[in-house]
PLY file of the C-alpha trace (Angstrom):
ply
format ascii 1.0
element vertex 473
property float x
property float y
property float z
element edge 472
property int vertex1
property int vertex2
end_header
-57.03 69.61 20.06
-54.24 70.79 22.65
-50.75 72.19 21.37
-49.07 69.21 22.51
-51.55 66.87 19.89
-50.68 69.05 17.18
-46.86 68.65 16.99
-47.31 64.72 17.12
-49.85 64.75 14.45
-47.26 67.33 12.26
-44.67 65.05 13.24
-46.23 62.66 11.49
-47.44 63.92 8.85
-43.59 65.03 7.88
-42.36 61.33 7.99
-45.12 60.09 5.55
-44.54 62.33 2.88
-40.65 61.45 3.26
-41.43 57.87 3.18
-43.62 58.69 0.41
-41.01 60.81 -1.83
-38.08 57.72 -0.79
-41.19 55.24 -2.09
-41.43 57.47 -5.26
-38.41 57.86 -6.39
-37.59 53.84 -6.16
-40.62 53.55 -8.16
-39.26 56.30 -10.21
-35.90 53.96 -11.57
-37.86 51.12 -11.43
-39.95 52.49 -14.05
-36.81 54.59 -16.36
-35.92 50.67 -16.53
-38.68 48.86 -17.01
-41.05 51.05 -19.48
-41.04 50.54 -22.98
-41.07 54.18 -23.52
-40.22 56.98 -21.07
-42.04 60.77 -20.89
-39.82 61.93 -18.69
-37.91 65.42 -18.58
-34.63 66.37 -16.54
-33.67 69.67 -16.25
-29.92 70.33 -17.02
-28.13 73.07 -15.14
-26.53 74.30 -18.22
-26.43 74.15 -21.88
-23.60 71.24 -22.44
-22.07 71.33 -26.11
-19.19 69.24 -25.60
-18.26 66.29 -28.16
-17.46 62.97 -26.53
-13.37 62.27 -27.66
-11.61 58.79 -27.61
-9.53 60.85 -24.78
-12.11 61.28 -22.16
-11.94 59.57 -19.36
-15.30 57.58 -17.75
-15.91 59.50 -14.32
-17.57 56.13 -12.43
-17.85 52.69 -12.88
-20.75 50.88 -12.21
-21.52 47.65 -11.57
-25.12 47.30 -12.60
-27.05 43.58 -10.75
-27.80 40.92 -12.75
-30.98 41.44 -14.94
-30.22 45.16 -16.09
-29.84 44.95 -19.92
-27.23 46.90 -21.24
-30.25 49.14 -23.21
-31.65 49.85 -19.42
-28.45 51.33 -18.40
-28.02 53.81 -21.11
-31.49 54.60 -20.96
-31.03 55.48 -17.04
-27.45 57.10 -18.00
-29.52 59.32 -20.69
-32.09 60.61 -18.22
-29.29 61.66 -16.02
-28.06 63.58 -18.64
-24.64 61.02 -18.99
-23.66 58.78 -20.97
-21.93 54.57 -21.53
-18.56 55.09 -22.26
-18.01 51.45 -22.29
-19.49 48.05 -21.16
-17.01 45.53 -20.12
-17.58 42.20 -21.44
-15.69 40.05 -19.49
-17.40 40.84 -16.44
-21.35 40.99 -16.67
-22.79 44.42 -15.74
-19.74 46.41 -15.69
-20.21 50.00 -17.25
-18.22 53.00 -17.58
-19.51 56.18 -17.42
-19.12 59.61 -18.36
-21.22 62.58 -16.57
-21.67 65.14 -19.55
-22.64 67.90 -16.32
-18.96 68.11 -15.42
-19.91 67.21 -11.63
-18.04 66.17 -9.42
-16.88 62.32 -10.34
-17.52 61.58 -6.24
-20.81 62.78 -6.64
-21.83 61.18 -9.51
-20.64 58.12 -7.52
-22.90 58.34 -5.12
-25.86 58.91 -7.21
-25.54 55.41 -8.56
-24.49 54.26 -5.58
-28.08 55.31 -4.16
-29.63 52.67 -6.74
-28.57 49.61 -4.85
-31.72 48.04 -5.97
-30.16 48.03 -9.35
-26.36 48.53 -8.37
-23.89 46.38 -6.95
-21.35 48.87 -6.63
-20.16 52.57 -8.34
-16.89 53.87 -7.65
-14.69 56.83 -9.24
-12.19 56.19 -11.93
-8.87 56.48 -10.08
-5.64 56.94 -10.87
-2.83 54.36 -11.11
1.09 55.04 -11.94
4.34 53.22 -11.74
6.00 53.50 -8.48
9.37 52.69 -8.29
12.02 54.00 -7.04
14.91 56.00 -9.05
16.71 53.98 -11.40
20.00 53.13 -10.60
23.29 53.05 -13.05
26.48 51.06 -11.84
29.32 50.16 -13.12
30.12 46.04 -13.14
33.23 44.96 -11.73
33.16 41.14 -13.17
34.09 38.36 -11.14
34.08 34.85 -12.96
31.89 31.92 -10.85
32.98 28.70 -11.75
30.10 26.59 -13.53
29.44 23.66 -14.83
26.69 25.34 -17.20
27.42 26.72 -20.72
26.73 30.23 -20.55
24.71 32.24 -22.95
26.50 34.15 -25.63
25.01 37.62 -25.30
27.66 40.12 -24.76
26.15 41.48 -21.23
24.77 38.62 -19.62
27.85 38.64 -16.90
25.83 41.70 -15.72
22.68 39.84 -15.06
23.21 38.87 -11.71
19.63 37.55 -11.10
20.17 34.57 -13.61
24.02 33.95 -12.73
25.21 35.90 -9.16
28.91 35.32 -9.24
29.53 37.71 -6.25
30.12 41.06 -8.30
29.70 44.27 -6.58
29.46 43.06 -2.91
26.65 40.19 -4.32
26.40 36.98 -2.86
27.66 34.13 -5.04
24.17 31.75 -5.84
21.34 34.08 -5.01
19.94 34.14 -8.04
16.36 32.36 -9.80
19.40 29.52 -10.99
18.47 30.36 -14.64
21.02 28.29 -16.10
19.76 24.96 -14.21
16.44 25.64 -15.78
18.05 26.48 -19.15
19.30 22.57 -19.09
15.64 21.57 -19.39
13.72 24.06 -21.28
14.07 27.90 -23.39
10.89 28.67 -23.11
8.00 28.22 -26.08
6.93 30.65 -28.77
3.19 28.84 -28.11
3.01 30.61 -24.72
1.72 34.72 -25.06
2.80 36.81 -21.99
0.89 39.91 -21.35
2.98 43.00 -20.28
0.31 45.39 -18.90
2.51 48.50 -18.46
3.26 51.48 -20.97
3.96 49.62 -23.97
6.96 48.32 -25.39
9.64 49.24 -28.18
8.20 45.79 -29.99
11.19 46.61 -32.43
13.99 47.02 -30.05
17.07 44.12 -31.35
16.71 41.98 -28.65
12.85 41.89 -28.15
11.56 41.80 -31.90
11.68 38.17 -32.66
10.04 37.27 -29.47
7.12 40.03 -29.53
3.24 38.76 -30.14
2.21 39.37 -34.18
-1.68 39.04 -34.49
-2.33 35.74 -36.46
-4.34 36.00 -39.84
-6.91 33.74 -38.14
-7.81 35.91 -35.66
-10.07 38.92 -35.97
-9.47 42.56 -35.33
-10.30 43.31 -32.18
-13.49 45.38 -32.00
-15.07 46.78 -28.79
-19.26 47.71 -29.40
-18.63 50.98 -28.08
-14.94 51.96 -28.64
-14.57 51.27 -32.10
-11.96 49.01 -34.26
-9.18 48.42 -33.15
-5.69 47.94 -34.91
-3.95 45.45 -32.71
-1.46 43.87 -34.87
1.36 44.82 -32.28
-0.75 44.42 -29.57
-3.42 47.30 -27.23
-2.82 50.65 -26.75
-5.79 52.07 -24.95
-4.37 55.55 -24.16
-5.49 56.96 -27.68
-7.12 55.82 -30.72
-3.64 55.74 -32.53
-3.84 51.87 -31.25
0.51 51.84 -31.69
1.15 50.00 -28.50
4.99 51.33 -28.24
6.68 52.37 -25.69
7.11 55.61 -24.94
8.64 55.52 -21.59
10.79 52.85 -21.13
9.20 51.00 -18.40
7.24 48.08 -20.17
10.27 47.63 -22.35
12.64 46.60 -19.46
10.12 44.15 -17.87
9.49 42.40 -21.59
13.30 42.13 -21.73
13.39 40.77 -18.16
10.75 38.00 -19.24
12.06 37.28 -22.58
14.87 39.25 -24.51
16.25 36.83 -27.23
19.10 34.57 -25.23
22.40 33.47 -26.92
22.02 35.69 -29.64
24.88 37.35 -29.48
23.41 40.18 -28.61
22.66 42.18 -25.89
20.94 40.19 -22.94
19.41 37.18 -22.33
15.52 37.14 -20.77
14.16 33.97 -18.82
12.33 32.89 -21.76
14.63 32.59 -24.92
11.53 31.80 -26.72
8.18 33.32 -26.26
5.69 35.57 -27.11
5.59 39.22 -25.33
1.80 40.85 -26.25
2.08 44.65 -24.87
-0.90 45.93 -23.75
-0.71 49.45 -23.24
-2.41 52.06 -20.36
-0.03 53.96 -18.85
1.33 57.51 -20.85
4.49 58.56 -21.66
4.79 59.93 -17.81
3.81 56.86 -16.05
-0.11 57.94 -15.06
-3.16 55.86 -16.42
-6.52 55.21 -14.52
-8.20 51.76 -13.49
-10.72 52.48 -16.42
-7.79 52.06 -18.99
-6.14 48.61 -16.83
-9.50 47.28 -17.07
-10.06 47.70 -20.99
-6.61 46.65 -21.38
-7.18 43.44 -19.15
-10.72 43.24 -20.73
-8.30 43.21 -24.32
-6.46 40.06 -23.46
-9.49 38.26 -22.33
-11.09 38.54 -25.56
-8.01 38.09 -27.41
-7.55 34.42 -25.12
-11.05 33.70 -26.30
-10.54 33.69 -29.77
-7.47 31.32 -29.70
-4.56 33.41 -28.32
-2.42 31.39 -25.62
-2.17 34.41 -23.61
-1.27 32.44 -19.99
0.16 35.15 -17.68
-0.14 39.35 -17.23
2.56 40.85 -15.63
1.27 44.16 -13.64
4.71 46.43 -12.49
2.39 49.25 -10.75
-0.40 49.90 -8.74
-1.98 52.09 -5.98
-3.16 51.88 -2.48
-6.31 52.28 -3.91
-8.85 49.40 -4.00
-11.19 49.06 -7.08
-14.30 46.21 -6.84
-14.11 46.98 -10.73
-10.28 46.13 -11.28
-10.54 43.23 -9.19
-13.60 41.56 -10.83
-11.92 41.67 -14.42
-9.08 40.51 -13.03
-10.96 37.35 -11.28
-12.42 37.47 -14.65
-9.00 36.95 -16.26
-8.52 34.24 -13.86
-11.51 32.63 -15.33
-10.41 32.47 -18.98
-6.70 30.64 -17.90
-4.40 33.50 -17.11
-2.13 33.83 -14.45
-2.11 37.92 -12.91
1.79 38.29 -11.98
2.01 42.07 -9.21
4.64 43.86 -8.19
4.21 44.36 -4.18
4.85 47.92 -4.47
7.65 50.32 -3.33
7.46 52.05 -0.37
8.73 50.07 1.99
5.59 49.06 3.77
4.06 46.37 5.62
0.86 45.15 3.09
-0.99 43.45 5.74
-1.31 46.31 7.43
-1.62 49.14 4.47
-2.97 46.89 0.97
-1.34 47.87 -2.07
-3.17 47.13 -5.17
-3.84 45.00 -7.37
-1.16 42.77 -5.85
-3.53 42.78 -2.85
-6.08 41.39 -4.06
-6.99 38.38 -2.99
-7.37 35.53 -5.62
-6.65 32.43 -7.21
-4.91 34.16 -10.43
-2.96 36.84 -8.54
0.54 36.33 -6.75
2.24 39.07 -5.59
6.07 39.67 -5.84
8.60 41.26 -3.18
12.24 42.58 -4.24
15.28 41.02 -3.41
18.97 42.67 -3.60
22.41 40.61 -4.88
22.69 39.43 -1.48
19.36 37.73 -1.21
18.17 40.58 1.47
14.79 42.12 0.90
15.44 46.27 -0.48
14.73 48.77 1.54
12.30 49.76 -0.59
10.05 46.75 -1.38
6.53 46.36 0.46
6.30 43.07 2.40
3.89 41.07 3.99
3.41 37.70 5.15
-0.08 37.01 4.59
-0.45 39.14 1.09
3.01 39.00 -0.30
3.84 35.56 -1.91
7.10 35.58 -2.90
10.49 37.55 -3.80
12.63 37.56 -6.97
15.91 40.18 -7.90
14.77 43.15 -8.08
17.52 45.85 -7.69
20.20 47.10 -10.23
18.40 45.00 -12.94
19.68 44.96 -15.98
17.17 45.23 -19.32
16.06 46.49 -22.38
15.43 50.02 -23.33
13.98 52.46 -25.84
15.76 52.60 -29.27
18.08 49.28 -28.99
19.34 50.61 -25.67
19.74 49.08 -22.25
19.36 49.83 -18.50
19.69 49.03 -14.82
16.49 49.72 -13.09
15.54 49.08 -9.17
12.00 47.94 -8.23
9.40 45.46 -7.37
8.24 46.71 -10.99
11.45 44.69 -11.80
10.54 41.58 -9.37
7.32 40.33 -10.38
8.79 40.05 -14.33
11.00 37.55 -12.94
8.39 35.57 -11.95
5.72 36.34 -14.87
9.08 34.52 -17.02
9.57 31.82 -14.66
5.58 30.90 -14.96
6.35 31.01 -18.68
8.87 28.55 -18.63
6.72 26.17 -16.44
3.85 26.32 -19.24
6.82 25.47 -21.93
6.61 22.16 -20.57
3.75 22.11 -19.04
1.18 24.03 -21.18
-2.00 22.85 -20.20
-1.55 23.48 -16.36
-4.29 25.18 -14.80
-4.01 28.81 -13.36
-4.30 27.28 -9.79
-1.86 24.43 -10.55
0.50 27.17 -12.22
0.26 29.05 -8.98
0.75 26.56 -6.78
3.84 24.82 -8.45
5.58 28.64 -8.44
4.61 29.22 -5.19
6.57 25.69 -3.96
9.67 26.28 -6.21
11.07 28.72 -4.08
14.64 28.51 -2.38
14.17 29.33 1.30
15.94 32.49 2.79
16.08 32.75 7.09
15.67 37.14 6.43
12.55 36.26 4.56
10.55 34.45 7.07
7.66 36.80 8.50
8.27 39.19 5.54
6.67 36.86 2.64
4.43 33.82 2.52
7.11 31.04 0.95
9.64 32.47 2.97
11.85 32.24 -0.41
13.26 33.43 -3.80
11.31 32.01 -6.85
13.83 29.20 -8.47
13.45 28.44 -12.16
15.22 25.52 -11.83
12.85 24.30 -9.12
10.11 25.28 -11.05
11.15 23.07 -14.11
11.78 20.10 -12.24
16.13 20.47 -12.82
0 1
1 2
2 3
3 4
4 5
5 6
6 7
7 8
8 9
9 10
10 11
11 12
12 13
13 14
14 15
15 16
16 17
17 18
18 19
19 20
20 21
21 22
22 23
23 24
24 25
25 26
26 27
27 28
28 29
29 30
30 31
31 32
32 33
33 34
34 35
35 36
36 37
37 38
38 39
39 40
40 41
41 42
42 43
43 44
44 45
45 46
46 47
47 48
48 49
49 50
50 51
51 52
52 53
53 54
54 55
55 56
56 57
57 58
58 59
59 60
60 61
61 62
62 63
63 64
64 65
65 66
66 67
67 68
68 69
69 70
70 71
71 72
72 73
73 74
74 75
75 76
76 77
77 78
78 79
79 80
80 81
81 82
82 83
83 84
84 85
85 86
86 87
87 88
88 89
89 90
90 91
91 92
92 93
93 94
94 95
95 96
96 97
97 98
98 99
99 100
100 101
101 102
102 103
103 104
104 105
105 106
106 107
107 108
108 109
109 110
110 111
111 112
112 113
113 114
114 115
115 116
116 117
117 118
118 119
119 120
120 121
121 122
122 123
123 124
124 125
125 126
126 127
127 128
128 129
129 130
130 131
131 132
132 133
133 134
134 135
135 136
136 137
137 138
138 139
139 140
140 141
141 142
142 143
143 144
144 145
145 146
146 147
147 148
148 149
149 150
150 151
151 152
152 153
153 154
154 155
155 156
156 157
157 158
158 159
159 160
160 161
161 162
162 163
163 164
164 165
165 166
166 167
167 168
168 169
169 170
170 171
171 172
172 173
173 174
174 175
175 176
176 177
177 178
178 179
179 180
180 181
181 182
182 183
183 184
184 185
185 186
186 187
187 188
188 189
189 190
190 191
191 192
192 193
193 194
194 195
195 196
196 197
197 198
198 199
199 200
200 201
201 202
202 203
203 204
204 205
205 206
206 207
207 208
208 209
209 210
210 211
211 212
212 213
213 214
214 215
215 216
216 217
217 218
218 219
219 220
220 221
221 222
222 223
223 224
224 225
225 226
226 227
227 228
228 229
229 230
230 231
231 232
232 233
233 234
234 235
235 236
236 237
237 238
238 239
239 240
240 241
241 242
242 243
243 244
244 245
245 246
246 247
247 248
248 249
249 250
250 251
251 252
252 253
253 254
254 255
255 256
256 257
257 258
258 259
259 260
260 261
261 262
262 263
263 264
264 265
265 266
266 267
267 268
268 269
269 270
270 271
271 272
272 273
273 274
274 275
275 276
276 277
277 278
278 279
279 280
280 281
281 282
282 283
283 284
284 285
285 286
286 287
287 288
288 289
289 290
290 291
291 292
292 293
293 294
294 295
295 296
296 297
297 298
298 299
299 300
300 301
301 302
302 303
303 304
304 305
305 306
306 307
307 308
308 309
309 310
310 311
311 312
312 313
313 314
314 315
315 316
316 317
317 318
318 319
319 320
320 321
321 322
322 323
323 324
324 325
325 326
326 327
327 328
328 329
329 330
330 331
331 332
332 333
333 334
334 335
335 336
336 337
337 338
338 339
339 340
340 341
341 342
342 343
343 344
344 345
345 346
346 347
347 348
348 349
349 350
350 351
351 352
352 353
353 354
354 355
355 356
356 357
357 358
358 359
359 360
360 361
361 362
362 363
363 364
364 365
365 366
366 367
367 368
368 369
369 370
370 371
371 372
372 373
373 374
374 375
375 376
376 377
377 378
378 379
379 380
380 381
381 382
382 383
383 384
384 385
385 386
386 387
387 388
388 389
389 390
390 391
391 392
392 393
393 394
394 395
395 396
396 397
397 398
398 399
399 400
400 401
401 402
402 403
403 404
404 405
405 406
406 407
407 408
408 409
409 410
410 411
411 412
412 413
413 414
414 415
415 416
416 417
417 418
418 419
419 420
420 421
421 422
422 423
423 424
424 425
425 426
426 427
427 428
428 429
429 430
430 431
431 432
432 433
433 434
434 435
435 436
436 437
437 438
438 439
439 440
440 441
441 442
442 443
443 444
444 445
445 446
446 447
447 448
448 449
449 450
450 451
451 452
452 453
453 454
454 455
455 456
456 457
457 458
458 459
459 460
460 461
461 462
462 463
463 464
464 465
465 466
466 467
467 468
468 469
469 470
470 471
471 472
């Protein structure tokens, strides 16, 4: 045989025994999932004597295909040497899990990500964190608007210019969501639950307490098959096992107060909703941080909570990322499935959304609207993304005016401070309407919009959500 014979015949030779070992090692999951018993050994690097806490955080999710059992996956995670930190119910062969090796999370990624005959997709647990800009404190220079509407009693509702602009503070008299045309027709309803998915709130702040979500006696404890029991009377806190949902930053209070602080109560302010129920749900810490692991247990929460009889109808989301998650947007599609309405904030840094997605208010769906952030004189902030195919709509969202930690309250700037706006306004829709359909609910906000010339290229309506629209006044 000639030298030239022997190199093909080497050559291959070398590509059979790599088809072979590709061929194997198929065969090799196939059987960790199929066998009734495996006799199979993995060597671990190191000895590993850490104890799993409630605190860890999940390195990947994985979306396992249809027809892995949820016994298969921990039985592949085991052999790997990790382990289920959670399955997500609401959305069928969704797992989190934790790599007990310390690798790297990327890498650990990508092993899973190798099994596509088993998995759709595996992605790292990323981080998510509120994004808005500094808030802003100014003083209020009142300037009565004549109106034919009888005003709220609460002492500082002339310093919410988003439900009554009278032209204070270089504001434009009218642009506003024309609260108190809505306010002719309907308060709100203590049957509807609104989800605040944010860092919790101060449930027993003076203006919020009477409206905040109580568990009923008729429905269970919440209990997750791997997390444990829950004690959600207030509500979810998925940062730590302590399950007290309050706030400890401030953030989710002011958007609960936005959507529904008691109104003419003499105290305080006055939310959209002067009736309604405010459920916290809690992932983000005291500094603003969580991770799309946390959003989706906290998402995956309210879905079971709306399937044993709670009339949770809309989640209001004030954060995000420019990070996109298959796993975040499935649950949340899955939310959209079980009846409630995903309210985003469009995100703050000034950007064009088309072009560079924020998330989740980028995602695209039937449940999801995103919200832009108007100033007192109906001009979009400099601040707020934009973006005429993925950003829906604009509401007031500068020098807002709120609830805070420990009776208090605050202006605050930021689409964080938009999209509550709206969450309320859907709220006061389902008052009256309560058996509207997500896509109906969605499409009725999306028409009640008043139409601003600055806005046109910048947002899909072209407008400024209008609660009085909205309710038909």
């Amino acid at each position: 045989m000639n030298r030239g014979n022997i190199w093909i015949h080497v050559g291959i030779a070398v590509v059979l025994v790599v088809m072979a070992a590709v061929v194997g090692q198929i065969d090799r999951w196939r059987t960790i999932l199929k066998s009734p018993a495996v006799n199979v050994t993995r060597t671990i690097p190191k000895p590993v004597t850490e104890v799993r806490t409630q605190s860890r955080e999940p390195e990947v999710l994985v979306k396992f295909r249809p027809g892995v059992t949820l016994a298969e996956i921990k039985r592949l995670a085991g052999l790997n040497h990790d382990q289920v930190d959670d399955e997500i119910e609401s959305v069928k062969g969704l797992t989190f899990i934790d790599d007990l090796d310390n690798a790297d999370a990327a890498t650990v990624a990508e092993q899973y990500r190798r099994m596509n005959d088993i998995v759709e997709y595996s992605e790292v647990n990323g981080q998510v964190s509120l994004d808005d800009p500094k808030d802003s404190f100014i003083a209020h220079n009142l300037v009565q608007r004549k109106t034919d509407f009888e005003l709220p009693d609460d002492p500082q509702f002339e310093q919410q210019w988003a439900h009554n602009n009278t032209g204070a503070d270089g504001g434009k008299a009218g642009a506003d969501i024309r609260s108190l045309e809505a306010w002719k027709v309907t308060h709100g309803s203590d049957k509807i639950v609104v989800a605040v998915l944010d860092t919790g709130i101060d449930y027993t702040h003076i203006d919020l307490r009477s409206n905040m979500w109580l568990r009923p006696d008729n429905v269970p404890q919440y209990v997750d098959d791997e997390l444990g029991a829950f004690n959600d009377e207030h509500g979810y806190n998925g940062t730590d096992k302590l399950d007290d949902p309050m706030d400890d930053n401030g953030h989710g209070t002011h958007c609960a107060g936005i959507i529904g602080a008691e109104g003419d109560n003499n105290e305080g302010i006055a939310g959209i909703n002067w009736h309604v129920q405010i459920m916290p749900l809690k992932f983000l810490g005291k500094g603003g941080f969580g991770t799309t692991a946390d959003a989706i247990k906290a998402i995956n929460y309210a879905i079971d909570r709306k399937e044993h009889g709670v009339n949770i109808r809309v989640i209001n989301a004030s954060w995000g990322s420019t990070t996109k998650s298959d796993a975040l947007e499935d649950v949340i599609r899955a939310a959209g499935d079980a009846g409630i309405l995903f309210v985003a904030a469009a995100g703050n840094d000034g950007s064009n959304n088309d072009k560079r997605p924020h998330y989740p208010s980028n995602y695209d769906l039937p449940n999801v609207i995103s919200v832009a952030a108007l100033d007192r004189t109906d001009t979009l902030t400099s601040f707020s993304n934009f973006g005429v195919k993925t950003v829906h709509i604009a509401a007031p969202g500068k020098d807002i005016l709120s609830t805070w930690l420990g009776d208090d309250y605050r202006d605050a700037s930021g689409t964080s401070m938009a999209a509550p706006q709206v969450s309320g306004v859907a709220a006061l829709i389902l008052s009256k309407e309560p058996n509207l359909s997500v896509e109906k609910l969605k499409a009725k906000i999306l028409k009640s919009v008043d139409k601003i010339d600055s806005l046109n290229g910048k947002v899909a309506t072209g407008g400024r959500i209008s609660a009085a629209k909205a309710v038909g006044e």
